[in-house]
N, C-alpha and C positions, 0 to 999 in steps of 0.2 A: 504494500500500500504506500509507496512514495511519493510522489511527488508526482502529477503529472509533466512529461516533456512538454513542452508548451513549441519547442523549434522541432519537433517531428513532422515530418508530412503523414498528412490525414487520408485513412483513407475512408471512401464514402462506403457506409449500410445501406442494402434496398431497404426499404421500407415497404412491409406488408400491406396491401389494401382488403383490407375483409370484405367489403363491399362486393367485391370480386368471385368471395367462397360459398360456395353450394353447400349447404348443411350447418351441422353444429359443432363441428371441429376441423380443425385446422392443424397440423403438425410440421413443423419445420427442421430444417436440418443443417449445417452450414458449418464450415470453417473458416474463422474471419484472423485475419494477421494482424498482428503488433500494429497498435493506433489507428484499428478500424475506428470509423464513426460514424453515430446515426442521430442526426440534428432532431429540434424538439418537434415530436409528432403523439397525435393521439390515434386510439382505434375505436369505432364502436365497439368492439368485442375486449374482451377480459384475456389478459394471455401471463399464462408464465413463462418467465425467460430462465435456461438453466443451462449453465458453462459446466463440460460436464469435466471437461481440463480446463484449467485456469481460473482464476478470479472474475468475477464480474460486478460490475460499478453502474448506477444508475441515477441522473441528475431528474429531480422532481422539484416541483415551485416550492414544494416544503424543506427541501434538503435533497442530500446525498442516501441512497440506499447500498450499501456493500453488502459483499456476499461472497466467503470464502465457496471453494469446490463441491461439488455435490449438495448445493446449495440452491434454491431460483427466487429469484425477483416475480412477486405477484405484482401484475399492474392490473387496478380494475377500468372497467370501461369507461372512455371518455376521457381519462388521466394522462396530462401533457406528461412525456417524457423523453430524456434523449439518452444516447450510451456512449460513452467513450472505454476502449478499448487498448487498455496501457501493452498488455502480452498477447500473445496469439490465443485463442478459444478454440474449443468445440463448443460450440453453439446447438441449442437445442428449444426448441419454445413451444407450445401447445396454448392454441388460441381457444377459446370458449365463446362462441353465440352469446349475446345478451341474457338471453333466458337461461343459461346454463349458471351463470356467473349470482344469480338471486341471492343462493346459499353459501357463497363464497365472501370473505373480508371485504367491504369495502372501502378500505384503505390500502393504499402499497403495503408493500412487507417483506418480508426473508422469510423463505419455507426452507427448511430440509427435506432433501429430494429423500423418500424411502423404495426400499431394492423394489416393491413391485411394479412402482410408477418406471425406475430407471430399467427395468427388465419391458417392460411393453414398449417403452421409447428405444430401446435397443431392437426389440424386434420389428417395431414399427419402420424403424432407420434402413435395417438391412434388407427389409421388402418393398423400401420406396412407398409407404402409403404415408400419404399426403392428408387425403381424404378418406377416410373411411366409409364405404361404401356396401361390406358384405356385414353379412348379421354377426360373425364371431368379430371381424375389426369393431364395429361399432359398439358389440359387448366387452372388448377392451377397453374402446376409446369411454365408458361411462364408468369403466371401472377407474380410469385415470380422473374423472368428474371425481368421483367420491373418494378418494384416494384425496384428493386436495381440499376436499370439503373438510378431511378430518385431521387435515394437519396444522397446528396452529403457525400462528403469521408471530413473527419478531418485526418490529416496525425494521429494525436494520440490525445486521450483525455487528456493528460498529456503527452506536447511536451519535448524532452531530448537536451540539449544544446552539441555546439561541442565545444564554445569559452573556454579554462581555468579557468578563472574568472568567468564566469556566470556558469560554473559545479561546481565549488567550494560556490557559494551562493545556490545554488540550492539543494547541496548537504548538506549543513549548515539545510537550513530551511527543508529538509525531516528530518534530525536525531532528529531535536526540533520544530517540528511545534509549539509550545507555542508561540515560539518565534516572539515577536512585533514588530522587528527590521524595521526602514521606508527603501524606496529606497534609498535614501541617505546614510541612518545609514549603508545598504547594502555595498552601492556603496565605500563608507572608507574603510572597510574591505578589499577591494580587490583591494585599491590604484585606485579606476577611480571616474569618476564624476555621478553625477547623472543623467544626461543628456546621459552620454556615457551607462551607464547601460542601462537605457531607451532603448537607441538607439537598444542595442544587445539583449531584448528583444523580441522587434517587429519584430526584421528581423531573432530571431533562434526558437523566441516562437510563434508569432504570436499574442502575448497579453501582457501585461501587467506584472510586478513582483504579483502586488498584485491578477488581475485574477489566474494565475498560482498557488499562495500559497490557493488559495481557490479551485481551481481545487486540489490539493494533500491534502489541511484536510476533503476534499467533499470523495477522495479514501481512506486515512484511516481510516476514521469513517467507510464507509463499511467493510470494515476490522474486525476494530471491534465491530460491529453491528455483523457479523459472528461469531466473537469470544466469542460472550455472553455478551460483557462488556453494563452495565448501561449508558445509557443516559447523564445521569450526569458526571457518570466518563471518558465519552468520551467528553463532553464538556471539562471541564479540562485539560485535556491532551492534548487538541490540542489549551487550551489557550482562548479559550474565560470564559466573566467575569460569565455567565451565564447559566444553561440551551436552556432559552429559547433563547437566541442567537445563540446558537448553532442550535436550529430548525430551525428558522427561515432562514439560509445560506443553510441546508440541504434541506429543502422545496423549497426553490431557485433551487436546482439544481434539485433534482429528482421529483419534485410536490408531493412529499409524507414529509409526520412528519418521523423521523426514526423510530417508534416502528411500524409503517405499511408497512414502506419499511421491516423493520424484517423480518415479519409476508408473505410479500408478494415474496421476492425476496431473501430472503438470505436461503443456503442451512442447515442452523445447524436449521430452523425452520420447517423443511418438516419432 
């Protein structure tokens, strides 16, 4: 999760027209390269987007929505959105008709992708079905409906603050994740208490300073896990004393060591 390049050349997303699609689902498929992008568009239809390698980033009028690997961005219908595209993806989306979308969040959000949804989108992928057309595709594609009916939404996996003060700590600890600074230490910084920090964590993050700063060195080590960078040299850089402390926080989060998550979910290893 660094920093985006800002001197990259861009390159352009289609952008789906549902307008266009016969029925009640839509499934896409795509592999999009380092600094794709897709300017701000809305859809009638309700779609989740899910990188099935690499990270995926989503700019919404409310904020930013992240979402590490096997992870998807819900966008509900009519919801201006754009994407930009720091590493290479596989790309994966599943559009929803209006009237499918009822029982679904209507707010953005982070779902986790689970193995039956990513097993139908895998077998959907390798037979090219786009549209679902026959009575067993279409009893998958409703299984993938209620599969996402029941998964709950994280507004983001790495929440964005609106308070001053907690953008400017927040903003502090992405440029230097090394950085060891406690809540308190924090909390000086930026003239409040540590109890007042606290407080405007829980009601803009929903967690903690210190979950939060592990949520954001959990996405950049993906990062650079994609980037090629060594194990070691991604420990370090995000400041732990160790290696193997650095596995052990990454295993926390992804149930994987990072040289398997590599091997299994990042696109510079396909």
């Amino acid at each position: 999760m660094s920093k985006i390049d800002q001197t990259a050349k861009r390159q352009p997303v289609a952008v789906l027209d549902t307008e266009q699609v016969q029925g009640l689902y839509y499934f896409r498929y795509d592999e999009f390269g380092a600094h794709s992008e897709a300017p701000p568009h809305s859809h009638r239809w309700g779609h989740l987007n899910y990188a099935s390698h690499g990270s995926l980033s989503m700019e919404l009028p409310a904020g930013r929505i992240l979402c590490p690997p096997q992870h998807g961005v819900w966008i509900p219908p009519g919801v201006v959105h754009s994407c930009y595209l720091q590493h290479a993806v596989q790309y994966r989306s599943v559009y929803l008709a209006p009237q499918l979308c009822r029982d679904l969040p209507q707010t953005p959000g982070c779902m986790q992708i689970g193995p039956i949804i990513k097993a139908i989108l895998l077998d959907f992928g390798a037979r090219g079905v786009q549209v679902p057309t026959t009575e067993p595709d279409l009893r998958l594609a409703q299984v993938v409906h209620d599969q996402l009916c029941a998964t709950p939404l994280e507004l983001s996996f790495l929440p964005m603050a609106q308070h001053p003060a907690l953008v400017q700590v927040l903003d502090a600890m992405q440029s230097r994740p090394d950085d060891h600074r406690s809540l308190a230490e924090w909390a000086a910084t930026v003239h409040m208490t540590e109890r007042t920090l606290a407080r405007h964590c829980q009601a803009e993050l929903g967690m903690s300073l210190g979950e939060w700063r592990q949520r954001m060195r959990y996405l950049q080590a993906i990062d650079a896990l994609e980037a090629g960078h060594t194990v070691q040299r991604i420990a370090y850089d995000l400041g732990y004393s160790t290696p193997s402390a650095f596995i052990a926080m990454f295993q926390r989060e992804s149930g994987l060591a990072p040289e398997q998550f590599r091997r299994e979910f990042c696109a510079s290893s396909l």
